[in-house]
Every structure is written in C-alpha cells, then in structure tokens.
C-alpha positions as protocol buffer text, in pm:
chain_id: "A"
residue {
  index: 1
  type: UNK
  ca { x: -1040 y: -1085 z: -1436 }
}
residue {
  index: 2
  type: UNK
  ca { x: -716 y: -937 z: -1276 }
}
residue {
  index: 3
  type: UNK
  ca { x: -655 y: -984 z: -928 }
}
residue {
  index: 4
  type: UNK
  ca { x: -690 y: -645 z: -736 }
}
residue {
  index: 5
  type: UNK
  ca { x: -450 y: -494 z: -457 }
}
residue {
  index: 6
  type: UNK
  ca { x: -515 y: -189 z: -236 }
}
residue {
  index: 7
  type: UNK
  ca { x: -249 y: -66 z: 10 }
}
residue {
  index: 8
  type: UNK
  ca { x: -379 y: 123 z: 256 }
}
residue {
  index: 9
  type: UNK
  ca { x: -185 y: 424 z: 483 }
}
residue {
  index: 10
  type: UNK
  ca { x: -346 y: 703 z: 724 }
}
residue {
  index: 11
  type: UNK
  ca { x: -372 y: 1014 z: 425 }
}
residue {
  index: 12
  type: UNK
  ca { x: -301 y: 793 z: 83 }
}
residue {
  index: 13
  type: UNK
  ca { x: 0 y: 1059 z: 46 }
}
residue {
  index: 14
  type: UNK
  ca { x: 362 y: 920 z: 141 }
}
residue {
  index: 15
  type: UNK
  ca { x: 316 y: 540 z: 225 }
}
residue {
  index: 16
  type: UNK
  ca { x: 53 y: 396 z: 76 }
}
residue {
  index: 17
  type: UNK
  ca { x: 102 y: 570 z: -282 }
}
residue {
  index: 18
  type: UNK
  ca { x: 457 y: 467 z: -291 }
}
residue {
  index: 19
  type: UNK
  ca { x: 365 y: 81 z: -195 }
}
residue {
  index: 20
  type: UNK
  ca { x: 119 y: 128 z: -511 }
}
residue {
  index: 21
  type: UNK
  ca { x: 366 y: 245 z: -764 }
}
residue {
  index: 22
  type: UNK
  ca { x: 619 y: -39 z: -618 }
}
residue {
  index: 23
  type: UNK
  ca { x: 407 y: -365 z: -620 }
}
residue {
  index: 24
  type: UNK
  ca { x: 276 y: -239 z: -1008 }
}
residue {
  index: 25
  type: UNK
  ca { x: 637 y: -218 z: -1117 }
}
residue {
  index: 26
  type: UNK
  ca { x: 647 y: -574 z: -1042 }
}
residue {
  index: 27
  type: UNK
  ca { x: 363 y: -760 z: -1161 }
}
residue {
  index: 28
  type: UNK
  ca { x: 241 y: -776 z: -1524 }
}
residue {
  index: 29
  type: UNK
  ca { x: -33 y: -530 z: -1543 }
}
residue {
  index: 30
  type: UNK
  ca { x: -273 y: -775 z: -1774 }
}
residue {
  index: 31
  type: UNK
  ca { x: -314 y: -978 z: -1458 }
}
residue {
  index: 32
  type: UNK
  ca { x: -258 y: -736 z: -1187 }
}
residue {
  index: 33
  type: UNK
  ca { x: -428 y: -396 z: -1039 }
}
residue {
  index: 34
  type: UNK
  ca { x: -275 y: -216 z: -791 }
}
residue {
  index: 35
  type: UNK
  ca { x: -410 y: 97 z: -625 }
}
residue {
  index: 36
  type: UNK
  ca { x: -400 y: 275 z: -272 }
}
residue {
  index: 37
  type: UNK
  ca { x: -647 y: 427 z: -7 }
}
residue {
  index: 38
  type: UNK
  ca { x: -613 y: 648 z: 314 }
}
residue {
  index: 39
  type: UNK
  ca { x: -817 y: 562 z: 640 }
}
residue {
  index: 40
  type: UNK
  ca { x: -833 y: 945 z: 660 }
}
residue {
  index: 41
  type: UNK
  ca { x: -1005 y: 1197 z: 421 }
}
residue {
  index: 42
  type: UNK
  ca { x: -754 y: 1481 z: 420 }
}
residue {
  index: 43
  type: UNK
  ca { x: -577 y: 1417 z: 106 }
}
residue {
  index: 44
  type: UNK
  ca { x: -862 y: 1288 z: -56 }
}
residue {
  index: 45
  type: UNK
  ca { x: -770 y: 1428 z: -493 }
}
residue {
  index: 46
  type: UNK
  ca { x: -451 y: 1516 z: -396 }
}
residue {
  index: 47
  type: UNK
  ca { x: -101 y: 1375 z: -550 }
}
residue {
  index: 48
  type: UNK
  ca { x: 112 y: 1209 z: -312 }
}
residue {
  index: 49
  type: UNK
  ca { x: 355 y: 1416 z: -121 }
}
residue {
  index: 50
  type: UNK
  ca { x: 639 y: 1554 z: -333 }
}
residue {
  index: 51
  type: UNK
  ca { x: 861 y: 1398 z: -121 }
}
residue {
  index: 52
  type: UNK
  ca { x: 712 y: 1045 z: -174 }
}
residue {
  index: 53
  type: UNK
  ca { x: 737 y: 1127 z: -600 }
}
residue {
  index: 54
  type: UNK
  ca { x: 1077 y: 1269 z: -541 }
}
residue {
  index: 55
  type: UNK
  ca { x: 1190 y: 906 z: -387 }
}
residue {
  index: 56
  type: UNK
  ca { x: 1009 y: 734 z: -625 }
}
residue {
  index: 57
  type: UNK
  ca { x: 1112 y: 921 z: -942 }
}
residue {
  index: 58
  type: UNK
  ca { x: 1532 y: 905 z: -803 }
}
residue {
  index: 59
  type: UNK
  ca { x: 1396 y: 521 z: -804 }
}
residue {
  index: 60
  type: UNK
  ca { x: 1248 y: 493 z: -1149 }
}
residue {
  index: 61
  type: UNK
  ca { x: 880 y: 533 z: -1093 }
}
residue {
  index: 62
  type: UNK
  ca { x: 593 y: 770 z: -1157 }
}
residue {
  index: 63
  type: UNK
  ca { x: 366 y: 808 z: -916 }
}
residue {
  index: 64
  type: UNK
  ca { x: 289 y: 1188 z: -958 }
}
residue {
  index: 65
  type: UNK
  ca { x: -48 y: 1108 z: -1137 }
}
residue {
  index: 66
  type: UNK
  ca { x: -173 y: 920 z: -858 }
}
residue {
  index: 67
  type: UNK
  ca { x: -436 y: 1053 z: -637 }
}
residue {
  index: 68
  type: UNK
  ca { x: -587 y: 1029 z: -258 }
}
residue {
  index: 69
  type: UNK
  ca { x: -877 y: 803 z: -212 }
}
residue {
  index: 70
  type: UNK
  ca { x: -1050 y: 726 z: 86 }
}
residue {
  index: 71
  type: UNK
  ca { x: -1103 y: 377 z: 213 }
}
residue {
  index: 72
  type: UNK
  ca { x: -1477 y: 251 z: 227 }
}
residue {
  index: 73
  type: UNK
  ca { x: -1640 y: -90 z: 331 }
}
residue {
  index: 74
  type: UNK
  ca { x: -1674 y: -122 z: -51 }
}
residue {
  index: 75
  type: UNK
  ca { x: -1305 y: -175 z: -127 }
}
residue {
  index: 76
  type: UNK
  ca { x: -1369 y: -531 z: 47 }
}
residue {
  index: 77
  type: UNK
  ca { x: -1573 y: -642 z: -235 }
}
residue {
  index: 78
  type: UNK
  ca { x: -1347 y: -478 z: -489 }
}
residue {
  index: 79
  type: UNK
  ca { x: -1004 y: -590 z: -394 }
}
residue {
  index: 80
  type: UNK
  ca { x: -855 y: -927 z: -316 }
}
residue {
  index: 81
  type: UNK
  ca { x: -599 y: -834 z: -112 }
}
residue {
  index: 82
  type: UNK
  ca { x: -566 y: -537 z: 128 }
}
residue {
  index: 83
  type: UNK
  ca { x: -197 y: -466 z: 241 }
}
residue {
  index: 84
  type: UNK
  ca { x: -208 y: -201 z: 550 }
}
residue {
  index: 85
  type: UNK
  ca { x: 101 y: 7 z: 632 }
}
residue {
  index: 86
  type: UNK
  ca { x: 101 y: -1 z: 984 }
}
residue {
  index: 87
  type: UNK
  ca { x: -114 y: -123 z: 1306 }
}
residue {
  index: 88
  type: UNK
  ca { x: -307 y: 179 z: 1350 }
}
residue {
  index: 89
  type: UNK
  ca { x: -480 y: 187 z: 973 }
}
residue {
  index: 90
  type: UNK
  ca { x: -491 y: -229 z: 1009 }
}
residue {
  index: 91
  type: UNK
  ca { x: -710 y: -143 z: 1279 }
}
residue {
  index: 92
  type: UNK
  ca { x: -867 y: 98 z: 1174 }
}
residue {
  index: 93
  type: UNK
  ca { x: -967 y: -145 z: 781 }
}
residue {
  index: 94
  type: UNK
  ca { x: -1042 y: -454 z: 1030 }
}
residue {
  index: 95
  type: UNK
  ca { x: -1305 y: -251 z: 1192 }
}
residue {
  index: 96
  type: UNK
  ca { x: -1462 y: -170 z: 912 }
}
residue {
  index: 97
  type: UNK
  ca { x: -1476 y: -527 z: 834 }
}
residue {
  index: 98
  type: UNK
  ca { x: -1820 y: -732 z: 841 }
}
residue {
  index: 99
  type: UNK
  ca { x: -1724 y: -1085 z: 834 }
}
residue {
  index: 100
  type: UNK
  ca { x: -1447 y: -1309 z: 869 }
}
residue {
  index: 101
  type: UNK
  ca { x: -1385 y: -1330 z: 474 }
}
residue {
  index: 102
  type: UNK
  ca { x: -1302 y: -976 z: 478 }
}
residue {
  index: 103
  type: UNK
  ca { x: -1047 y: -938 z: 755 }
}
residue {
  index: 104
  type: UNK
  ca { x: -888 y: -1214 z: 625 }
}
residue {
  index: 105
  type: UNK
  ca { x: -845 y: -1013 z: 264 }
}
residue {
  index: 106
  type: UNK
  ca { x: -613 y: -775 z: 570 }
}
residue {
  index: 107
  type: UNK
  ca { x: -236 y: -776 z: 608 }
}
residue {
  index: 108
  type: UNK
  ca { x: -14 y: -552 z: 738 }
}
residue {
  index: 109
  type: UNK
  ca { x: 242 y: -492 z: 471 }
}
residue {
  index: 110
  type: UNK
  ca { x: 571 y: -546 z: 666 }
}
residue {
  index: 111
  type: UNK
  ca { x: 472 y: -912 z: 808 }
}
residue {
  index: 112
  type: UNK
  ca { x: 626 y: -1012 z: 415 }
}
residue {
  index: 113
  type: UNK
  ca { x: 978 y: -947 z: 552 }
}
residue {
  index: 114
  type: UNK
  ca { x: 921 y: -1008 z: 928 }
}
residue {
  index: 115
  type: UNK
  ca { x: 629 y: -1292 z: 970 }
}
residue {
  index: 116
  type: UNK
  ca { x: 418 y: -1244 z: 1245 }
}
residue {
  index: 117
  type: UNK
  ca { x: 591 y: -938 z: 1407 }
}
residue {
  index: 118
  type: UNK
  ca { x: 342 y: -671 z: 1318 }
}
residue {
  index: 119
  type: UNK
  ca { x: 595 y: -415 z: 1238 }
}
residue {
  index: 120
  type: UNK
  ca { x: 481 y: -91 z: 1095 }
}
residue {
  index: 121
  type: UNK
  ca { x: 621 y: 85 z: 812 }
}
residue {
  index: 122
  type: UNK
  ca { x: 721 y: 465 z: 965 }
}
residue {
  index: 123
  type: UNK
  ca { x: 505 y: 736 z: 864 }
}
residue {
  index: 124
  type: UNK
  ca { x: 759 y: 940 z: 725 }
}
residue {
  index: 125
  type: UNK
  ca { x: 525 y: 1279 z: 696 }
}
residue {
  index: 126
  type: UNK
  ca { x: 684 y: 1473 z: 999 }
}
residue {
  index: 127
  type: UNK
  ca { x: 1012 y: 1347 z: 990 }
}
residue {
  index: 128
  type: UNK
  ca { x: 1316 y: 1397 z: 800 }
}
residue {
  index: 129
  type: UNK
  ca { x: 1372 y: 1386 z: 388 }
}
residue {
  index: 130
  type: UNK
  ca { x: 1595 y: 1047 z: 449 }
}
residue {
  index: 131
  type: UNK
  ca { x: 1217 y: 879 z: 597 }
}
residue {
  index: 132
  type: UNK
  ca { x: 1133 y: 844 z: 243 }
}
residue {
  index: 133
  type: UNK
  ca { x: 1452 y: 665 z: 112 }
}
residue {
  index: 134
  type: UNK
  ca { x: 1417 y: 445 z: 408 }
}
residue {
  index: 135
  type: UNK
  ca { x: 1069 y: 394 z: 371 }
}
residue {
  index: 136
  type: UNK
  ca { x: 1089 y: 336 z: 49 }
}
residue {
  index: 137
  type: UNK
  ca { x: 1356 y: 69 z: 73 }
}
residue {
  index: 138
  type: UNK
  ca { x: 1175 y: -92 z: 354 }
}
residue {
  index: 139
  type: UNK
  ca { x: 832 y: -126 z: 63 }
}
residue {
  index: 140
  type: UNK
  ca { x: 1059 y: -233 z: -207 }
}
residue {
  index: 141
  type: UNK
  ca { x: 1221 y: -502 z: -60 }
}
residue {
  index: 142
  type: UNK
  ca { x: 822 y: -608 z: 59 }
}
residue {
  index: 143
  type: UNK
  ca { x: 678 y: -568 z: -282 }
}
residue {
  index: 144
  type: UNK
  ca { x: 938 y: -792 z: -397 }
}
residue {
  index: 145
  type: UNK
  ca { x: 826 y: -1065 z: -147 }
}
residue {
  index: 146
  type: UNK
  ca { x: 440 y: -958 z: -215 }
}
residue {
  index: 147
  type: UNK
  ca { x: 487 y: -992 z: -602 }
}
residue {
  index: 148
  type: UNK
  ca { x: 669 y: -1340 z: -624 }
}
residue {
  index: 149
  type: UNK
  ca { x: 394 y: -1493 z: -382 }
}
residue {
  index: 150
  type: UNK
  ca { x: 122 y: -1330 z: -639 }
}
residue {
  index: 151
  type: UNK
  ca { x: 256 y: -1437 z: -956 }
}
residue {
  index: 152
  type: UNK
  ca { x: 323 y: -1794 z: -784 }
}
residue {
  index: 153
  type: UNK
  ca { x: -20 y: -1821 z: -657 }
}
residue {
  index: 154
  type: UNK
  ca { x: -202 y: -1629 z: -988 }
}
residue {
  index: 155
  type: UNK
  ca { x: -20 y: -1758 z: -1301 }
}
C-alpha cells in the first residue's frame, strides 16, 4: 500500500498544486501518492493558476491536469502525512482534527528547511509574477528535504 501525501494551501490553485507536482517528481510513484487540497472551496475543479503551471512547466513539470479539491475530515483517514503551506490553513486542518493521531499526521511545509520556526510559504496569488519562481524555489528545496526523509523512513 503506498504511503499517501496531501499538501494543503487556502484555494488548491498556486501553492499547494505546485508542492504536489514537486514532492511526486521525487519519490518513486509505486510507493508514493501525492495529491493537494484547499481549506477553501473556490477553486474547487479548477486547474491551478496559470501562473503556478507556467513556473512549473519553465521547471520541468506538468501540473496543468491537476485539479482543486477541497479538504474534508476524511483526508485524515486517507493520507499519512498532511504538509500545510502556511499557519493560517495549519489552523484551519488542525481544527478539523478529532484526535491527537490526526494533528500529529499535520506539518507545516516550511518547518523541513527551518525546524520549529513556523514559517509560511507566501501566497503568491496577489502579488507579483516573480512570487511564483520564489515560491517555487522555496517548495523545491522542501520537497527535497520531505522526499529523502520518506524514502529513508519507507524503503
């Protein structure tokens, strides 16, 4: 049974989807599922943003046939590790959270490069076209740190 990932962002449309394609490009796909929600339903069947595809395509990945999901109180049965993208949708998954077991299955994505500092990945939505090089620099260099702990702990 592959071991299941969700990363998690406030519309499943810039962050989130491009923290998806990342971490899959990384870890063999027999043993590994990767996939990404939105605490909020806006975006719900909708690609990512162009601009996150544009960043990720100039980067080698394909994320254009991805698609919004919203994040339930199931996803804590279905996924084994839940990777938010910043304090406000941590919050918002912990709450949603019914026992211990669960919020511990919660991490906020950027405490892989900087332990314990809660650091939130910028939403790069409203800002400008260089937010989603940084951002996606700033997810790379996490899914790196997120896929060598994986494969070490789930040979």
């Amino acid at each position: 049974m592959p071991v299941k990932i969700l990363m998690v962002c406030l519309g499943n449309i810039c962050r989130s989807p491009l923290a998806e394609g990342l971490l899959a490009s990384k870890l063999p796909k027999d043993q590994f599922v990767v996939d990404s929600a939105g605490t909020g339903h806006w975006h719900v069947g909708k690609q990512p943003d162009s601009r996150s595809i544009d960043v990720a395509r100039r980067n080698g990945l394909d994320i254009s046939s991805q698609r919004g999901k919203l994040f339930s109180p199931q996803d804590f049965e279905d996924f084994d590790y839940i990777y938010t993208m910043d304090s406000t949708n941590y919050d918002d998954v912990i709450r949603m959270a019914k026992t211990d077991a669960q919020k511990a299955k919660v991490k906020m994505i950027l405490n892989e490069l900087f332990p314990g500092e809660n650091v939130d990945v910028p939403d790069p939505y409203y800002g400008l076209a260089n937010g989603f090089d940084n951002v996606y620099g700033m997810l790379d260099e996490a899914c790196d740190n997120i896929a060598k702990k994986l494969i070490a702990k789930h040979p």
